[in-house]
N, C-alpha and C positions, 0 to 999 in steps of 0.2 A: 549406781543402780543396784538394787537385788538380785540375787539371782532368778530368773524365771521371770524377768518382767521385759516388756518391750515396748519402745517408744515408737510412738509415730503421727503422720498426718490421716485422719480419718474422715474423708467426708469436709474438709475444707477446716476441723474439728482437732486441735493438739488435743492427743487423750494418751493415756497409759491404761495398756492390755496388759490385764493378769493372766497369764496361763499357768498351765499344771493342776487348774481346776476344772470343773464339771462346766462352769459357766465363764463365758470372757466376761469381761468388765471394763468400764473406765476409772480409773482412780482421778479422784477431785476434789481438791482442798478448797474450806471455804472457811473465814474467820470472820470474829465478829469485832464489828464498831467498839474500842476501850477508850478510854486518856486514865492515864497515871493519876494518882493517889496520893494522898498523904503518906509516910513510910513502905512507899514503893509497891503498895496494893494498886486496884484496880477495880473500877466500877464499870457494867456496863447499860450501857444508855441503849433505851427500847427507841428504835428507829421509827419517824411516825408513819403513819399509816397512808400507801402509796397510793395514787388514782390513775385513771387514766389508761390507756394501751399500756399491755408490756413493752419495753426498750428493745433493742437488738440483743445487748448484751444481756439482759435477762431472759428473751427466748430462747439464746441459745447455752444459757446456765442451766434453765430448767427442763428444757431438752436434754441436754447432758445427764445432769445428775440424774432424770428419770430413767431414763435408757442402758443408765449404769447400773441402776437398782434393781431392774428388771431383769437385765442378765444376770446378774451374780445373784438371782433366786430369792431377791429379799421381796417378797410380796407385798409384805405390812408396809416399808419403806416407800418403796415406788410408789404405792394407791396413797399416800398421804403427801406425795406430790403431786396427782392429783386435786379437782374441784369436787369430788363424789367419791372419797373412799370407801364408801360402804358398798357401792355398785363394783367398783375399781379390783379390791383385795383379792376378792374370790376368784373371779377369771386370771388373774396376775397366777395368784399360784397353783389353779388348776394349771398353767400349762406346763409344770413340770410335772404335777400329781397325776392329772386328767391326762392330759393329752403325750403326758412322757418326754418332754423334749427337752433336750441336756446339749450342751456345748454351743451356748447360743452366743454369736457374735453380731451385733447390731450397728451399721453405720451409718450415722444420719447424714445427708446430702444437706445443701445449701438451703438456707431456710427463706422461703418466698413471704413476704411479712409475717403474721406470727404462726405460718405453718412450714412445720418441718418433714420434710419425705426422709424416710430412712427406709433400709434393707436389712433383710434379716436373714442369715444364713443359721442352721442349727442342724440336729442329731436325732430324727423321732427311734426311741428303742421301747421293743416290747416283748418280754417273754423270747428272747435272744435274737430277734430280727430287729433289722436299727435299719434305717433309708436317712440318706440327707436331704434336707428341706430347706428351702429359700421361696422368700416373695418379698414383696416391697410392701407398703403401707405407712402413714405420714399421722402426726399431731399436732397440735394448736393449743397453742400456750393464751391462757386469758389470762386478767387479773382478778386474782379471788374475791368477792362484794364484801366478803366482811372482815377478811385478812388483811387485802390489798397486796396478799404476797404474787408474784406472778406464779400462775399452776397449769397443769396440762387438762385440758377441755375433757373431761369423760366421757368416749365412746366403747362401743366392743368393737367398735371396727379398729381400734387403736393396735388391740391387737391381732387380729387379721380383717385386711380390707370385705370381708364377706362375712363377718361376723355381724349379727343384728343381736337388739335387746332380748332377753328371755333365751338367750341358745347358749351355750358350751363348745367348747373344742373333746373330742372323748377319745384315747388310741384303745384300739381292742379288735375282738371280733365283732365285723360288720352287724350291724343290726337287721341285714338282710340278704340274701344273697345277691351278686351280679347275675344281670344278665344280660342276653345276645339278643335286642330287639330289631325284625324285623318288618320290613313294609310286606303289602297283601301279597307284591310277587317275589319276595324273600331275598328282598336287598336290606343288606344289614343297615341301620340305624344307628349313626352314632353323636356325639355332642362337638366331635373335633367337625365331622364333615355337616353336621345341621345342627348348628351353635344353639339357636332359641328353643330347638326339643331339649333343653337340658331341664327344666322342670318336670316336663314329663313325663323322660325316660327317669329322673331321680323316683318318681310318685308310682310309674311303673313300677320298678325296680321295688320299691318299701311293697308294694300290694302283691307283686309275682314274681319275687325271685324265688322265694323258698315253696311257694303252689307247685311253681315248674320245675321242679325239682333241684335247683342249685343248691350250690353248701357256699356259704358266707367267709370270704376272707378276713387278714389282719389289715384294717384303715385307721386312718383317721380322717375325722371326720367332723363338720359339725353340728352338730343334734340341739333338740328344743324339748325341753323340759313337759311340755305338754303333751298329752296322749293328742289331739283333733289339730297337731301344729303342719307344716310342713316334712317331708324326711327328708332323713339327713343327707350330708353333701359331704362327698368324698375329697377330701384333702392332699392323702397322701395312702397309697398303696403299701404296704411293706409284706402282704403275702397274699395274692390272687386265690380267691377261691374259685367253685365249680361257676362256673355263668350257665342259666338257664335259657333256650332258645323260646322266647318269645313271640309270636304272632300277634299281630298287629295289621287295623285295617288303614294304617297312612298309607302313601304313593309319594315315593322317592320323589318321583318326576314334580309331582303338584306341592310337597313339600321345599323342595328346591328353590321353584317357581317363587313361594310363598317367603323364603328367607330372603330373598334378592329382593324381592318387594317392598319388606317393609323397610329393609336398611337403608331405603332411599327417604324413609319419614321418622322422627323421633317420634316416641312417644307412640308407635302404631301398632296394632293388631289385626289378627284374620285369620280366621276359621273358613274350613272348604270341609261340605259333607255328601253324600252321595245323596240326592231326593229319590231314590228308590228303596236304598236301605238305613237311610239313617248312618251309615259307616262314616266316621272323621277318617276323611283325606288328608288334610294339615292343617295346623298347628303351630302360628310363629308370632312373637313381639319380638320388638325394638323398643326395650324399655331400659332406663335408666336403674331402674328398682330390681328387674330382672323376674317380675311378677310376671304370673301367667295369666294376661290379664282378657287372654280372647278366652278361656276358657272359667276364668273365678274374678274375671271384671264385674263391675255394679255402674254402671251410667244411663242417664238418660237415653235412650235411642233419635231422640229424634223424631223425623218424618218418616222414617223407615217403618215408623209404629203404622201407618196408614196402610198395611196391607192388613191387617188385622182391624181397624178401623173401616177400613172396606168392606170389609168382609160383616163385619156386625152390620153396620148400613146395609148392605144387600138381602141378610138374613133375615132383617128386620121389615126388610120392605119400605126402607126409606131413601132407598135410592137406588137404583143401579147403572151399567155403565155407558150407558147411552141417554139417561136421563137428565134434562137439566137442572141444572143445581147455583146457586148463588155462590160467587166469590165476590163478594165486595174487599177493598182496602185493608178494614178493619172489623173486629165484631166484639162485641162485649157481654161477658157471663158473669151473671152476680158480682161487679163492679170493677171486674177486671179486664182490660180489653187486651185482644189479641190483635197482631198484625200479620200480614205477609210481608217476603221479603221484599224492602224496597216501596211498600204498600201499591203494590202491583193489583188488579183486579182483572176480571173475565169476563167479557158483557157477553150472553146468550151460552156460555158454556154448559160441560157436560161432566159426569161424576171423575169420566176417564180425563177431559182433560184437564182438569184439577187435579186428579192425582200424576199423570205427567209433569203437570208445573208447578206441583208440591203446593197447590193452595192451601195454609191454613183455614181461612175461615169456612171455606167449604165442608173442611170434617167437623168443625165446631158449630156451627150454625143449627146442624139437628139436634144439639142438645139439647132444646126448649122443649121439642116432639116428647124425648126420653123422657124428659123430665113430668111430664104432662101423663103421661104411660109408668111415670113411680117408678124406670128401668134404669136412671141415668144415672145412677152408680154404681152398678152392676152388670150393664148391658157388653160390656169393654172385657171385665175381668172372666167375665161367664166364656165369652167369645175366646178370650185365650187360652182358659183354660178347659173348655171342652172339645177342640178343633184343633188348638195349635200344641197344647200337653205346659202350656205358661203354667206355674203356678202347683201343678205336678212334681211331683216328685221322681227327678232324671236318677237312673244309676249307671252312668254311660263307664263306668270299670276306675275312673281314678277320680280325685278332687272335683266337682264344678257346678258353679251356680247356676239355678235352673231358671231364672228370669222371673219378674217381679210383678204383675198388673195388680197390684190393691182396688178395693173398694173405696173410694175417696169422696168426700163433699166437696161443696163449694165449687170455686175457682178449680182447683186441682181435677175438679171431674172433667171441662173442658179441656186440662192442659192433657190431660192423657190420652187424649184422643190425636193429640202430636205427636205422643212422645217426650214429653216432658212433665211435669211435675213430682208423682212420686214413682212411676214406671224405670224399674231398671232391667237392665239389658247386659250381655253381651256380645261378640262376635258367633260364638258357637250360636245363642240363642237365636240371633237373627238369621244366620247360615239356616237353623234349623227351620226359623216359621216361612224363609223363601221357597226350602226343600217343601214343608207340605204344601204351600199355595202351587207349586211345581205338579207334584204327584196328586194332592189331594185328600194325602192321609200323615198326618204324623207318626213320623218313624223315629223314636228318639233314638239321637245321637249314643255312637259307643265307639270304642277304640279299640277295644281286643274282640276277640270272637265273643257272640253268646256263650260258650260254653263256660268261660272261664269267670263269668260274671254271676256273683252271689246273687240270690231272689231276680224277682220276674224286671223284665222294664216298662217304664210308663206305657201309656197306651192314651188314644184319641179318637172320639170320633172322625169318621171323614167328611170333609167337607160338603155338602149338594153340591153333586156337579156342576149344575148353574153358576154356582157362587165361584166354586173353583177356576170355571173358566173364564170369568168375568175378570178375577185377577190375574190369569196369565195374560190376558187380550191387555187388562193394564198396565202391567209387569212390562211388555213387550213394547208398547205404547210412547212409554218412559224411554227406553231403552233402542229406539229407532226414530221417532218420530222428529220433523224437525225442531218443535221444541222442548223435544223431552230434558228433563235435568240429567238423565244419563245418557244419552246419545252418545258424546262424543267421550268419553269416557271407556263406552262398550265398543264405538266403532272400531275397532280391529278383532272383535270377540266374534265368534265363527257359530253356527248353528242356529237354535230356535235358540232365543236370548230373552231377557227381560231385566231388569232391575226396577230401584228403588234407591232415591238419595236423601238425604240426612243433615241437618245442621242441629245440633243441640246446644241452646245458651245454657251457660255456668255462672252463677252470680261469682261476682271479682278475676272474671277470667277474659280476657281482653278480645279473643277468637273466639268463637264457639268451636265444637266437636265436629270432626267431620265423619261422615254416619254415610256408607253407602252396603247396598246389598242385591245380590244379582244371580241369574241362575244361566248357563250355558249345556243344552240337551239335561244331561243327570245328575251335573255337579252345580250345586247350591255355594255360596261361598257370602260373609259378611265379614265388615271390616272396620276399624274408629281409629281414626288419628286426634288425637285431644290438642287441641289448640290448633287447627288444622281447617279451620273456614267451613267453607262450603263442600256437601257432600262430596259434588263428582271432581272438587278439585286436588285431594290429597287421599282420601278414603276410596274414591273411584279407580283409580290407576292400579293401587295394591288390589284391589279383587278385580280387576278385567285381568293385571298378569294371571293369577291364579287360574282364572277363567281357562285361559290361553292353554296353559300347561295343562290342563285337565280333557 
């Protein structure tokens, strides 16, 4: 052996570590297919062209030699063992350039068919401060369509499992200062002790560290190319800057509440806001994606949409909650028929208890009226957006979509009066229209103080009190009565209560959406489990905890 090299077993893996360089490395002989010649020359035959899964012993050839190339700082090399060199290159050798990281040792674990987990230990240095970094992260070897060579699958998560397309690794000074975010009664906020605020406090942090006066440390970090992207996420520390003490209108307590909840559902969300001021209370998924998807979610709502449906009906004077109303089976608008669930019907019913038993056809059936009065495309979107602030323009202090009611024809004009067709939603939005059907005024939603929030905030008329009260008598209706779809859902929920439950179909999606939303004395809360049935069966539970804690 040479000097300065070292044999060993790595990861299940014979390889030979170079040291005494900047980068480890595996050394890896590979020769090619000959047969001898005439006068002791030598021809070599082009191997035909392979199909099929890669082999064992080709994943973990080109595992290897990838993982070698990569450490020892060959960028060009490694991304041409990759399927997408041109993707591949740039992030390979930013992460000595960009992101500064030297003395990187990589050791791939046992390969689960053609996917390999490896570990990565290495040196982030910058401008004289160096921190050690380690994580894990894994690749998958394909076979190439038009090589047939076997090659590593191009992600950026290849190279760190949180990397997505369009982002970089960057070491430097932070792009923003830290800060020290607290809840209204100045319990500190952090991502260790309330995991799903970590979008949040990241979008915080990008909008108020440097307002609040912090000075920005050395990270790393990683960042997106776009000015309107997400910010960026801290990696790795190597010099704490000032942190900014931030105010903030969450509650530890109902945040808490709110993380325990949803980790009992994939896929879940839920927003809690105050119906007297508008303040978000919490803030929490359970997502796989790690999107913040109660606050910059887009989905159907649902039946949830029926308090705003109600509310147009009453304004209108096409119904109110004592009035009776038709739920037949089924009903059909310009060639499209609607159902209820189970094609369940009401004989001698009343607005209220259709909207307890979530009858569709009940809200769609006056469509004919709108339509006859030249309003039934507008009658929905008008109602959201001049009462509940839908369709407005929210500045609640960080990222979030303000909810959806278009103007739609056809078919689609009845589907939005469920909740479905082109109507999107999310958790904050529906948190926010239970808050004003609560109070009677919409209060849009914010997270920091007024003062700290650039330009004015939305604003809504309030409701006639009539109308107002007609939906908490519904709200409450739902949410006690014996056959409300929320009853049992709220029964352990304490005060003056009410809800609203939810199912949204998804074409190719085998469950519908589970959509529930409910108010307890002044806190408002909504919530959506995707692929999660029926409202009060998975969406119900996560907003009655919240409830609870509030």
């Amino acid at each position: 052996m040479r000097g300065g090299t070292k044999m060993g077993l790595v990861g299940g893996v014979f390889a030979i570590v170079l040291s005494g360089v900047g980068y480890g490395a595996y050394n890896v002989w590979t020769g090619l297919n000959s047969t001898s010649g005439g006068g002791g020359g030598s021809t070599t035959q082009a191997a035909p062209v392979r199909t099929g899964p890669p082999s064992g012993d080709e994943i973990s050839r080109t595992a290897k030699d990838f993982l070698a190339a990569w450490a020892s700082g060959d960028a060009d090399k490694a991304s041409q063992l990759t399927n997408n060199a041109t993707d591949a290159q740039p992030l390979l050798a930013g992460y000595s350039e960009d992101a500064h990281v030297s003395k990187v040792t990589l050791s791939p674990g046992a390969a689960a068919g053609a996917k390999v987990p490896y570990t990565v230990k290495a040196t982030v240095s910058y401008e004289g401060k160096t921190k050690p970094w380690s994580y894990s992260s894994s690749l998958t070897v394909v076979r190439g369509l038009s090589t047939g060579k076997a090659l590593v699958d191009w992600e950026p998560s290849v190279i760190h499992p949180d990397l997505k397309k369009g982002e970089t690794i960057r070491t430097g000074e932070a792009a923003s200062a830290p800060i020290k975010a607290v809840d209204r009664n100045g319990t500190e906020l952090t991502k260790e002790k309330y995991p799903s605020l970590g979008p949040v406090l990241d979008a915080l942090r990008d909008k108020y560290g440097d307002k609040a006066g912090g000075k920005p440390g050395i990270e790393t970090a990683i960042e997106s190319g776009s000015a309107d992207s997400a910010p960026a996420r801290t990696l790795v520390v190597l010099a704490k800057g000032k942190p900014a003490l931030l105010h903030t209108t969450l509650d530890a307590g109902v945040q808490a509440a709110a993380e325990t909840a949803v980790r009992k559902f994939s896929e879940s969300s839920v927003a809690a806001v105050s119906a007297g001021t508008g303040e978000i209370r919490a803030v929490a998924n359970n997502r796989a994606d790690g999107f913040n998807a109660a606050m910059q979610g887009k989905l159907a709502p649902g039946s949830t949409m029926k308090i705003m449906t109600a509310a147009m009906l009453i304004n209108n004077g096409l119904a109110s909650e004592h009035s009776p109303v038709l739920c037949p089976p089924d009903v059909t608008w310009q060639s499209q028929t609607f159902h209820n669930l189970d094609n369940f019907s009401i004989s001698g019913g009343t607005l209220a208890m259709s909207f307890a038993r979530s009858c569709n056809t009940a809200f769609i059936k006056p469509v004919g009226i709108l339509n006859n009065r030249h309003i039934a495309d507008t009658a929905l979107p008008s109602t959201a957006e001049k009462y509940f602030g839908i369709g407005k323009v929210w500045n609640v202090g960080i990222p979030s979509f303000d909810g959806s009611v278009p103007q739609t024809t056809g078919p689609n004009t009845a589907a939005a009066m469920i909740g479905q067709g082109l109507v999107q939603m999310d958790p904050l939005n529906m948190a926010s229209v239970t808050a004003t059907a609560r109070n009677g005024t919409f209060r849009q939603p914010v997270i920091v103080p007024k003062s700290l929030i650039d330009g004015g905030r939305a604003t809504g008329q309030s409701l006639p009190y009539n109308t107002a009260q007609q939906l908490r008598d519904m709200m409450h209706l739902t949410a006690t009565a014996p056959y409300g779809t929320g009853t049992v859902a709220m029964s352990g929920v304490g005060g003056y209560k009410g809800a609203k439950t939810g199912s949204a179909e998804v074409d190719a999606q085998g469950k519908s959406n589970s959509w529930f939303t409910g108010f307890s004395d002044d806190l408002a809360a909504a919530a959506v489990v995707q692929s999660g049935g029926h409202g009060g069966d998975a969406a119900g539970p996560v907003v009655a905890a919240v409830l609870r804690a509030g």
